[in-house]
TIVO-2410 file (N, C-alpha, C; in nm, 3 decimals):
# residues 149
REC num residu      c1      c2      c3 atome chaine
REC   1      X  -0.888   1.267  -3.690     N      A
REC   1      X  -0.971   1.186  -3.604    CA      A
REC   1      X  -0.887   1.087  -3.523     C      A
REC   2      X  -0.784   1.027  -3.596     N      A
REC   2      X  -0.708   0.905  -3.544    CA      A
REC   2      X  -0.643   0.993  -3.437     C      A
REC   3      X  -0.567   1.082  -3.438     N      A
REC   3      X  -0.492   1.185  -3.358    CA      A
REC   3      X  -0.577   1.225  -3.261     C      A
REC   4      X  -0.671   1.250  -3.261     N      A
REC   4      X  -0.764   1.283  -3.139    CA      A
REC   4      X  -0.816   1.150  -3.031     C      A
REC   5      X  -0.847   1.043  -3.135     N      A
REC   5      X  -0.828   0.937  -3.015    CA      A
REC   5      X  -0.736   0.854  -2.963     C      A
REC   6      X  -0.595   0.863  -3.009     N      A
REC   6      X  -0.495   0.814  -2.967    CA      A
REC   6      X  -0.447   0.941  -2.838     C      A
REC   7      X  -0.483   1.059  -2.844     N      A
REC   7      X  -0.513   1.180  -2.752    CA      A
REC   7      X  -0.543   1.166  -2.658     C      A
REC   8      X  -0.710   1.096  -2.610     N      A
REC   8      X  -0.790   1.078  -2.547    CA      A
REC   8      X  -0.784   0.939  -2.480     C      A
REC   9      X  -0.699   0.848  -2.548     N      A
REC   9      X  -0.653   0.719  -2.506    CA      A
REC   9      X  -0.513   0.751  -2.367     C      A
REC  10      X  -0.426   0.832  -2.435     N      A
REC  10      X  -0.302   0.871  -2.357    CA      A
REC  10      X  -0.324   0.947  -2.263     C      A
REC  11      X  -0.453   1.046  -2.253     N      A
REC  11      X  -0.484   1.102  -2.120    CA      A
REC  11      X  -0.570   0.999  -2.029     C      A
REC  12      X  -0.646   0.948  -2.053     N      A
REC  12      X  -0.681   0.853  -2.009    CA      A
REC  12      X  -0.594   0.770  -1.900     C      A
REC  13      X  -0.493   0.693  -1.984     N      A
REC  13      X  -0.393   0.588  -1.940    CA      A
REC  13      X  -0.338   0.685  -1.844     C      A
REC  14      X  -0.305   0.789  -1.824     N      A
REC  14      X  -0.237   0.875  -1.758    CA      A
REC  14      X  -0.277   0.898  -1.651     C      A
REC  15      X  -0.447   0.983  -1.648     N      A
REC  15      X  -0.516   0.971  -1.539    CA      A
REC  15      X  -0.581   0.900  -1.442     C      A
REC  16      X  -0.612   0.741  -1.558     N      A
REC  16      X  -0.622   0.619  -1.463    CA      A
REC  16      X  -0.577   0.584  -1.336     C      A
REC  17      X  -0.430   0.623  -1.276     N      A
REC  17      X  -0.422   0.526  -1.165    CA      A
REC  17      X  -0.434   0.670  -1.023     C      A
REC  18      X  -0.480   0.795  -1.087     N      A
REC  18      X  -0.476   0.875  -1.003    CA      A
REC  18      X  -0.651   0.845  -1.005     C      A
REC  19      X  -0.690   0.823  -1.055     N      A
REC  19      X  -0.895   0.801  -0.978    CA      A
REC  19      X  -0.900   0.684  -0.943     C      A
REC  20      X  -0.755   0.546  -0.946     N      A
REC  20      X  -0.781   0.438  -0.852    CA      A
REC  20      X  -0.765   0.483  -0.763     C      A
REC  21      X  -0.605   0.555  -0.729     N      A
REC  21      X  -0.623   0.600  -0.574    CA      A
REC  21      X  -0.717   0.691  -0.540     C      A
REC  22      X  -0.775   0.799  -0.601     N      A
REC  22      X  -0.876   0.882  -0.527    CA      A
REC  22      X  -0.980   0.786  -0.480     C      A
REC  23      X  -1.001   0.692  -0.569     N      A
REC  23      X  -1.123   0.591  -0.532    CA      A
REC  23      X  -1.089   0.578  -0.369     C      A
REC  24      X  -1.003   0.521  -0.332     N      A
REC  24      X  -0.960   0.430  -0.220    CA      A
REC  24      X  -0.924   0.559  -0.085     C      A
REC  25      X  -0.943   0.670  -0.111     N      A
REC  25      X  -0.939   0.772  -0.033    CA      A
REC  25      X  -0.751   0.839  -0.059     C      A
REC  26      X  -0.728   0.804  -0.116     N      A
REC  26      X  -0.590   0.865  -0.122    CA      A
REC  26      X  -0.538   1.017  -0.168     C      A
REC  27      X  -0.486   1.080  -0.072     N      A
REC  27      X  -0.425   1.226  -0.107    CA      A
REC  27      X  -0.314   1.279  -0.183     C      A
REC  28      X  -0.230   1.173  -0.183     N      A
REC  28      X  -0.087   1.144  -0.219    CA      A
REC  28      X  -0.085   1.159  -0.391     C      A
REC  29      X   0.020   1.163  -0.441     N      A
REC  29      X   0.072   1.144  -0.588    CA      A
REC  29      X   0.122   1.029  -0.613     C      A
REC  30      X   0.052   0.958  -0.652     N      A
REC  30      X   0.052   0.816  -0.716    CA      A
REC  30      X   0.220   0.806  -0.763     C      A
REC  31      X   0.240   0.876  -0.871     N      A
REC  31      X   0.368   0.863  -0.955    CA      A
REC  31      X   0.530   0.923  -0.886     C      A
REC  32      X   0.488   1.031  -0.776     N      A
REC  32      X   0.598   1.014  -0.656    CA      A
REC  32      X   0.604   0.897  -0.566     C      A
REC  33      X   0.460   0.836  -0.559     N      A
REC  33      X   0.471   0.704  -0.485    CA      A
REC  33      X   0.551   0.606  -0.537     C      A
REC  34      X   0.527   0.564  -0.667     N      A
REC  34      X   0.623   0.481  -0.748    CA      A
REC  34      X   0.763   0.499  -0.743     C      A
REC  35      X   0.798   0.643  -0.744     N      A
REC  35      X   0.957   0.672  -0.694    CA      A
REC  35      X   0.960   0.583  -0.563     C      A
REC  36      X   0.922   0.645  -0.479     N      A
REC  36      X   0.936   0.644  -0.351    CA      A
REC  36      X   0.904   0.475  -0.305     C      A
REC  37      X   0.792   0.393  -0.395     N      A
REC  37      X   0.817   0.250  -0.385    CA      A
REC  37      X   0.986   0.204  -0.418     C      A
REC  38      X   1.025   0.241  -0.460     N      A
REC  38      X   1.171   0.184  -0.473    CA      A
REC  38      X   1.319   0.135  -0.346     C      A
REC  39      X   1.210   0.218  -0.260     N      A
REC  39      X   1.333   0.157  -0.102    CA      A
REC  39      X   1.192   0.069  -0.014     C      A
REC  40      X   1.086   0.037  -0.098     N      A
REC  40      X   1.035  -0.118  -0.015    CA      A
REC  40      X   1.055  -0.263  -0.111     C      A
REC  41      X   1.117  -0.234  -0.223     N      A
REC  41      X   1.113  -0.381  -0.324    CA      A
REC  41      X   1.162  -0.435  -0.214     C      A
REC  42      X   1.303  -0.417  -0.187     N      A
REC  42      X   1.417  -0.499  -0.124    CA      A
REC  42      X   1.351  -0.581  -0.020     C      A
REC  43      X   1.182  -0.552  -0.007     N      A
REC  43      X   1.110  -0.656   0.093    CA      A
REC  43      X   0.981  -0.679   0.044     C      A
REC  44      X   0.950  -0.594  -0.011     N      A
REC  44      X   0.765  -0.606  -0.108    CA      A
REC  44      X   0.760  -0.614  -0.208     C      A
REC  45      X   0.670  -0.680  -0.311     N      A
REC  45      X   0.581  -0.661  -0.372    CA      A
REC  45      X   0.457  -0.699  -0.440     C      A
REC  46      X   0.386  -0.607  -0.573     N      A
REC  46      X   0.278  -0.601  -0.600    CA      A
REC  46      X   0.226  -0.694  -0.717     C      A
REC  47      X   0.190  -0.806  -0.652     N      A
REC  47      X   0.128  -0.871  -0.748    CA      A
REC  47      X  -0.033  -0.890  -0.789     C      A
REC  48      X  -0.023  -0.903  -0.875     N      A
REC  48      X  -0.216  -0.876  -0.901    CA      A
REC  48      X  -0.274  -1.037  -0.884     C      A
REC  49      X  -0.399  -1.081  -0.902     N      A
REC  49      X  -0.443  -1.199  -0.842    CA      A
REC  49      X  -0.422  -1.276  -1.008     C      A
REC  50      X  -0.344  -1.229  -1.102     N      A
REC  50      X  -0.337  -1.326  -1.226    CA      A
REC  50      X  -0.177  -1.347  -1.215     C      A
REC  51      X  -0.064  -1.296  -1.114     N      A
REC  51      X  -0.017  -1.309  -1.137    CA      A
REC  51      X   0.140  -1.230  -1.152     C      A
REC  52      X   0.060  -1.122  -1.246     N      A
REC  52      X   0.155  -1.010  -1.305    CA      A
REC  52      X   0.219  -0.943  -1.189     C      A
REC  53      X   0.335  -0.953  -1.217     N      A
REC  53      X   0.406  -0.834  -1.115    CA      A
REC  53      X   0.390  -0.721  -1.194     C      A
REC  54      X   0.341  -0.644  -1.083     N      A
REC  54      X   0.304  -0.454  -1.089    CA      A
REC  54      X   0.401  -0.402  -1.058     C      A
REC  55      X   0.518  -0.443  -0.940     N      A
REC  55      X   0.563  -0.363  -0.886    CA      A
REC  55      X   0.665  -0.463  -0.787     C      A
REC  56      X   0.797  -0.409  -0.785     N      A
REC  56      X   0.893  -0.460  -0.725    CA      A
REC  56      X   0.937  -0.573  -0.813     C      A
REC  57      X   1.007  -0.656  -0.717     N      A
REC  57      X   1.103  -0.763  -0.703    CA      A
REC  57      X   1.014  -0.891  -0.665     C      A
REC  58      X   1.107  -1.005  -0.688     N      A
REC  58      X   1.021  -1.104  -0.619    CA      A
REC  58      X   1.060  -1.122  -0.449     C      A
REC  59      X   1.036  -1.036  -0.393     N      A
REC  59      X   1.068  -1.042  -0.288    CA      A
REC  59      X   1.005  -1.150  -0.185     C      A
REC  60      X   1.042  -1.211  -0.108     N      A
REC  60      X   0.940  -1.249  -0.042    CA      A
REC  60      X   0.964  -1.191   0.196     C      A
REC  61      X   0.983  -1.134   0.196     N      A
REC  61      X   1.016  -1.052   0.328    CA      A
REC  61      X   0.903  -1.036   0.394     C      A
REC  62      X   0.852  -0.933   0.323     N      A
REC  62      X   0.722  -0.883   0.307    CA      A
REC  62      X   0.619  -0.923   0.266     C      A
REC  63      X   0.514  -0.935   0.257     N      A
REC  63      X   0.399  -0.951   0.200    CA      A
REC  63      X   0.369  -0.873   0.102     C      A
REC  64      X   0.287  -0.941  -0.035     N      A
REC  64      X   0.261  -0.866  -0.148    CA      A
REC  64      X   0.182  -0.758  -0.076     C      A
REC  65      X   0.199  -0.699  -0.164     N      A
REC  65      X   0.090  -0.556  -0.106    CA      A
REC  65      X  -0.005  -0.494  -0.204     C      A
REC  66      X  -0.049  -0.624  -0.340     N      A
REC  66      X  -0.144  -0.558  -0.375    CA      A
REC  66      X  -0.271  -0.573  -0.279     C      A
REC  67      X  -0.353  -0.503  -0.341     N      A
REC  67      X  -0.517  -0.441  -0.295    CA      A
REC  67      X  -0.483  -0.409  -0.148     C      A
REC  68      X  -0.410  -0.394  -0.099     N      A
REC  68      X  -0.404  -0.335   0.043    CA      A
REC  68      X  -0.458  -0.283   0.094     C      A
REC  69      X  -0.460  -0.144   0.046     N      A
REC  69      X  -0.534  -0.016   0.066    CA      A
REC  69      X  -0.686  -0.066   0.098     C      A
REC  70      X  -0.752  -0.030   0.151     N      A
REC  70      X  -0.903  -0.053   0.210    CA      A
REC  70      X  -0.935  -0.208   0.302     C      A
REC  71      X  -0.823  -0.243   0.289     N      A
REC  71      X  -0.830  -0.390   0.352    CA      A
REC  71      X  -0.818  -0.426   0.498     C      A
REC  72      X  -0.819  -0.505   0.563     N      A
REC  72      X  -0.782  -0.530   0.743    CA      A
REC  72      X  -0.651  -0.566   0.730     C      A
REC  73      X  -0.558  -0.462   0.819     N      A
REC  73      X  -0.431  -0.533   0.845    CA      A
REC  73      X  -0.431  -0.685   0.833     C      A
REC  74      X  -0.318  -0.761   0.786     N      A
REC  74      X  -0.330  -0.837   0.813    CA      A
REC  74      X  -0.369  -1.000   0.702     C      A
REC  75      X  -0.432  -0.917   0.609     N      A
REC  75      X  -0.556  -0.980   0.545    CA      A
REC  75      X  -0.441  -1.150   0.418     C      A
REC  76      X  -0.349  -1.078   0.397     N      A
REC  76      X  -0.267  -1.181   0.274    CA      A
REC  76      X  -0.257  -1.290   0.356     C      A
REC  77      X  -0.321  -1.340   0.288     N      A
REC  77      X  -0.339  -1.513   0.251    CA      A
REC  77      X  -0.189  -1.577   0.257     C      A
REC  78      X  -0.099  -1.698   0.366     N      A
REC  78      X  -0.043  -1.724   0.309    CA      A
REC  78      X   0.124  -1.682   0.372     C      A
REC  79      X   0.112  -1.553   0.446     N      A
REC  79      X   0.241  -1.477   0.496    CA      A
REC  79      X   0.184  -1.555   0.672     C      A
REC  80      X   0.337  -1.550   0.715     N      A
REC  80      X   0.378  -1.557   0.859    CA      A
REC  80      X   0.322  -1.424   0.911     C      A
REC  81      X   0.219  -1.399   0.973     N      A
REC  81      X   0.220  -1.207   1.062    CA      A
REC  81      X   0.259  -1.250   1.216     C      A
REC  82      X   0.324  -1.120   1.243     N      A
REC  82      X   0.400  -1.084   1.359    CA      A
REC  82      X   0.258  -1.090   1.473     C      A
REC  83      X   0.304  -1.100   1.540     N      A
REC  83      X   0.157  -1.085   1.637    CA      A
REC  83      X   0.108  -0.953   1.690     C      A
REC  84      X   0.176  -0.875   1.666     N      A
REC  84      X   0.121  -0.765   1.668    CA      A
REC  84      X   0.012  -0.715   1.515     C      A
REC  85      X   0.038  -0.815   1.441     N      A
REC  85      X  -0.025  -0.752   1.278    CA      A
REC  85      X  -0.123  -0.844   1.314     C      A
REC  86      X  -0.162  -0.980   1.389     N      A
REC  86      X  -0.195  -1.022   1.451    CA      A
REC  86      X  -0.332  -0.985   1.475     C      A
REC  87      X  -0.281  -0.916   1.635     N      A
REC  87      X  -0.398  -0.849   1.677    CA      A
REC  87      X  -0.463  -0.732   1.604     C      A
REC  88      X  -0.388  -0.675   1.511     N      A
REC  88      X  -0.477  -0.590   1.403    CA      A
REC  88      X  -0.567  -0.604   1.327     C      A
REC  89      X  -0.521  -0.750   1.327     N      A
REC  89      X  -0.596  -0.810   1.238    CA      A
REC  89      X  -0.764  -0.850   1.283     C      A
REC  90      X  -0.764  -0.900   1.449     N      A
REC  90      X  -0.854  -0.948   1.477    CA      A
REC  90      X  -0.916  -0.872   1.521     C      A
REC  91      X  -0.870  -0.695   1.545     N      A
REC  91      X  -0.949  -0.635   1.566    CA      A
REC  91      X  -0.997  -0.570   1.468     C      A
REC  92      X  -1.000  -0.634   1.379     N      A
REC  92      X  -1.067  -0.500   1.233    CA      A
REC  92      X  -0.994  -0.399   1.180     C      A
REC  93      X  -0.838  -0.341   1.210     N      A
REC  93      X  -0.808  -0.244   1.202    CA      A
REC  93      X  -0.818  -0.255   1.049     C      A
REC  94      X  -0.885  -0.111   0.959     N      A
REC  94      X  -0.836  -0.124   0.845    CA      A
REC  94      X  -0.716  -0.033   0.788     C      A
REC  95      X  -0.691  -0.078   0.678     N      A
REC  95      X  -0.547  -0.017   0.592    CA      A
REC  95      X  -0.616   0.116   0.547     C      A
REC  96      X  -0.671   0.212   0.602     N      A
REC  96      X  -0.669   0.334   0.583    CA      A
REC  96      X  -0.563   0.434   0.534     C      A
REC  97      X  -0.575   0.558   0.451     N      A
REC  97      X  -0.452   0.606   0.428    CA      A
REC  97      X  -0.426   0.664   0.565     C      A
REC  98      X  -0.531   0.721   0.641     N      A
REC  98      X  -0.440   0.742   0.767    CA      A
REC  98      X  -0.381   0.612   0.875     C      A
REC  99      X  -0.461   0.505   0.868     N      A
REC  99      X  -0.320   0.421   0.931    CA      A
REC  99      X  -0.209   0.377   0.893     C      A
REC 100      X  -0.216   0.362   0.748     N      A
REC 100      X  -0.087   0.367   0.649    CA      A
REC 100      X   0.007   0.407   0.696     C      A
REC 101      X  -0.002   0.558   0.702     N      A
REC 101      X   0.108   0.650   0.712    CA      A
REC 101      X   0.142   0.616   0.799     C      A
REC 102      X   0.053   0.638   0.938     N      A
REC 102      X   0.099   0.649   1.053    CA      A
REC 102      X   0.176   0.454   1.127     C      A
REC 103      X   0.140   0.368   1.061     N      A
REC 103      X   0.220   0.224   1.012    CA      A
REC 103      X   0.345   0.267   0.960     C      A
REC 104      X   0.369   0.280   0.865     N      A
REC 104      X   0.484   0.255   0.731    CA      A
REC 104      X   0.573   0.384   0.835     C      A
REC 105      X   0.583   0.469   0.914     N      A
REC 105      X   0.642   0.590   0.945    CA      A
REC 105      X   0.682   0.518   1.137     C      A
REC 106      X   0.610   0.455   1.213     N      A
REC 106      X   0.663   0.379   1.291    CA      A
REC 106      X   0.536   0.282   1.331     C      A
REC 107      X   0.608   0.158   1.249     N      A
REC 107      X   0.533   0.026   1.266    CA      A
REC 107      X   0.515  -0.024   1.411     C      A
REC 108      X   0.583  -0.047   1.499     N      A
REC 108      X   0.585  -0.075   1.650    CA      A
REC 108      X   0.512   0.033   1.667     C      A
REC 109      X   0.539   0.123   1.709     N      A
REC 109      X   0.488   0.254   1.760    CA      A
REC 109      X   0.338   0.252   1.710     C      A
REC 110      X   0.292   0.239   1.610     N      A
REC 110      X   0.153   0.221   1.544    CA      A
REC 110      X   0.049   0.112   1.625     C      A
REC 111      X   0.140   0.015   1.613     N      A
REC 111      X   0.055  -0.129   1.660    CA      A
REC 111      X   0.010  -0.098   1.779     C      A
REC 112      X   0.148  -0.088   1.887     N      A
REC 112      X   0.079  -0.078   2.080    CA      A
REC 112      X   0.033   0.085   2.088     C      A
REC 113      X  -0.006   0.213   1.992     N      A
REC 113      X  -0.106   0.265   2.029    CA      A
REC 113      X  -0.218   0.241   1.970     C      A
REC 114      X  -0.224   0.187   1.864     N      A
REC 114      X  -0.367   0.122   1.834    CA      A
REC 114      X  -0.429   0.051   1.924     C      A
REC 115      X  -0.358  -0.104   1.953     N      A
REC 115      X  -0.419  -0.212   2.040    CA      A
REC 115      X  -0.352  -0.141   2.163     C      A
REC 116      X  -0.311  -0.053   2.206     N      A
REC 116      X  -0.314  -0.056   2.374    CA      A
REC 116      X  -0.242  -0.163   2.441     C      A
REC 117      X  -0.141  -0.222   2.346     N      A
REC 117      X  -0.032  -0.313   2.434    CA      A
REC 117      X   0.083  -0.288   2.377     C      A
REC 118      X   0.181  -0.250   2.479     N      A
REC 118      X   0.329  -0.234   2.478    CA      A
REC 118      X   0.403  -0.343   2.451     C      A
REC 119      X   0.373  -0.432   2.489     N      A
REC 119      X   0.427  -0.628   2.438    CA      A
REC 119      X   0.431  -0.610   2.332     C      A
REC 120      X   0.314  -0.566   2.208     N      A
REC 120      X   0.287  -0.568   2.071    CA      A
REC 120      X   0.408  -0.511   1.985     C      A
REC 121      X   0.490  -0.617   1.908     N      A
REC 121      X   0.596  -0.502   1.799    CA      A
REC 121      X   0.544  -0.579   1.674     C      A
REC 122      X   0.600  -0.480   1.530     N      A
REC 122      X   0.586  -0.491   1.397    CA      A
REC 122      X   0.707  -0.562   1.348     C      A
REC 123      X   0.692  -0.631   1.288     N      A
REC 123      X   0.831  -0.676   1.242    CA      A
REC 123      X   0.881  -0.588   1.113     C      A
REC 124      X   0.811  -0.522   1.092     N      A
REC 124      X   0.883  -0.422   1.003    CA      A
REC 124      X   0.947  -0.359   1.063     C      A
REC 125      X   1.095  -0.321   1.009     N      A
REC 125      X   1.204  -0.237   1.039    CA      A
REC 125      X   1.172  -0.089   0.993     C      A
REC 126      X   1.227  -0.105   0.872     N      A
REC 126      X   1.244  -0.013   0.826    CA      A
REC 126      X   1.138   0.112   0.841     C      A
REC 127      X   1.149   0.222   0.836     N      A
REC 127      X   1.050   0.342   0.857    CA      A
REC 127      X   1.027   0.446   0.747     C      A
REC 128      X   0.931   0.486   0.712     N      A
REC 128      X   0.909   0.599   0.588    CA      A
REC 128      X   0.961   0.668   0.671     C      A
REC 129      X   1.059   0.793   0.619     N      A
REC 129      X   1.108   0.881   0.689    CA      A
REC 129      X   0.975   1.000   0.695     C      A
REC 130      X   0.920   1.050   0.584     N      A
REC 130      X   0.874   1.170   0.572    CA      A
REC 130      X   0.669   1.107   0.573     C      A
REC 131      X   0.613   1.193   0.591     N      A
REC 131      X   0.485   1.221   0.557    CA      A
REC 131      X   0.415   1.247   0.380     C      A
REC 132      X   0.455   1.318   0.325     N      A
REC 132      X   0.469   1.310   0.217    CA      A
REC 132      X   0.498   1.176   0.124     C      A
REC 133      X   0.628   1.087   0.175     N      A
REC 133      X   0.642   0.972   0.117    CA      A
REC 133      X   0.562   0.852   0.131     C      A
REC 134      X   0.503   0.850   0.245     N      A
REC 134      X   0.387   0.763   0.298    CA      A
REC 134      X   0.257   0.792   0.208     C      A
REC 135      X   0.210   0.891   0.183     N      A
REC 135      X   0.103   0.944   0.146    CA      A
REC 135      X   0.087   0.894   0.058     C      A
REC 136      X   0.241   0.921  -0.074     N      A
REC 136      X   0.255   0.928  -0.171    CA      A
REC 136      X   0.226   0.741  -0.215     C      A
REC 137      X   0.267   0.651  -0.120     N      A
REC 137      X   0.331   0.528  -0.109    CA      A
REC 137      X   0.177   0.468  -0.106     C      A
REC 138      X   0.095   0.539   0.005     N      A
REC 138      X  -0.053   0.504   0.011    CA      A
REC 138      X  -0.108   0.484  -0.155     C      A
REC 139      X  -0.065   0.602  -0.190     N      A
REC 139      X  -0.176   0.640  -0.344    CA      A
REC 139      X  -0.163   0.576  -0.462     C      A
REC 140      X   0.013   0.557  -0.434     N      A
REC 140      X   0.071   0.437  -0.515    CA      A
REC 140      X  -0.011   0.294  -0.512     C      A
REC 141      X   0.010   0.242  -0.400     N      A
REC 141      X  -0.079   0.116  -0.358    CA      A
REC 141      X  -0.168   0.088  -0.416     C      A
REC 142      X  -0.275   0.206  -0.353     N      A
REC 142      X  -0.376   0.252  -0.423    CA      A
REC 142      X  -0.442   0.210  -0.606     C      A
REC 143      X  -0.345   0.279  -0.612     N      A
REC 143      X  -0.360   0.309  -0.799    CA      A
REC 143      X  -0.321   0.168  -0.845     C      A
REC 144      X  -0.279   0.108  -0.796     N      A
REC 144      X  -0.254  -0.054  -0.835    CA      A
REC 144      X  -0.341  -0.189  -0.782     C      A
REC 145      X  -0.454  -0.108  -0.662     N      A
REC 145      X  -0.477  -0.230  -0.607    CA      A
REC 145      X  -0.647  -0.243  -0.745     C      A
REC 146      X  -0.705  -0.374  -0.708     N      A
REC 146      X  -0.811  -0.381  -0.778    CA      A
REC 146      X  -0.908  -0.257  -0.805     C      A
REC 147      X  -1.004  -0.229  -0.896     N      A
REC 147      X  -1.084  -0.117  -0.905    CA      A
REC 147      X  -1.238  -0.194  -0.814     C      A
REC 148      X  -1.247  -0.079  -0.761     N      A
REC 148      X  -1.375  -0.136  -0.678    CA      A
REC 148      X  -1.501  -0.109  -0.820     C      A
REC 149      X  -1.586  -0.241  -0.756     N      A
REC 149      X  -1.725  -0.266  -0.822    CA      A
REC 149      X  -1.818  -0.215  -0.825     C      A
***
């Protein structure tokens, strides 16, 4: 009996952060995301609202990036945004896994075809190289941000 629910406990814990991200619309593999979180510490991370670091470094570059996922660009309390994250902000854009990707893969490039201004840049540098890693990076997020109510 004990063996069967220490069983049912470990699949559980396992499958947990893959039905946070499905919750949040995510396609990606949560646990390649976590790989693949490892070339944004050096500017992000995931802290929960008690505190706990989830994820990364104490970076501060970036903005934490918990609960992201489903949120308005923009939304952390507290960070300097570029004015292009800016106007994302004020227009509602939300953190969709498809704007994710198409963000995190070219941030400038994202912003002035969203808002329709070429003036508009991201101050993020760096670029997800692949599609796959974005996805993956989404689901990650995902699986860490709060469980919806």
């Amino acid at each position: 009996m004990t063996r069967k629910i220490l069983l049912a406990a470990a699949v559980t814990m396992l499958t947990a952060p893959v039905a946070f991200a499905e919750a949040h619309g995510a396609s990606g593999d949560p646990e390649a995301g976590e790989a693949a979180f490892r070339q944004c510490v050096a500017c992000h991370v995931v802290v929960n609202d008690e505190g706990e670091t989830l994820a990364g470094r104490n970076a501060r570059v970036g903005p934490n990036l918990y609960g992201v996922p489903g949120e308005t660009f923009g939304e952390v309390e507290g960070f300097r945004w570029s004015p292009g994250f800016v106007a994302l902000n004020e227009a509602g854009i939300m953190v969709t896994e498809e704007n994710f990707v198409a963000y995190v893969m070219d941030p400038t490039g994202f912003i002035r075809e969203t808002m329709g201004d070429n003036s508009l840049r991201g101050a993020m540098t760096y670029r997800v190289r692949t599609e796959e890693d974005a996805l993956n990076l989404y689901a990650y997020l995902a699986s860490l941000s709060p469980s919806e109510e």
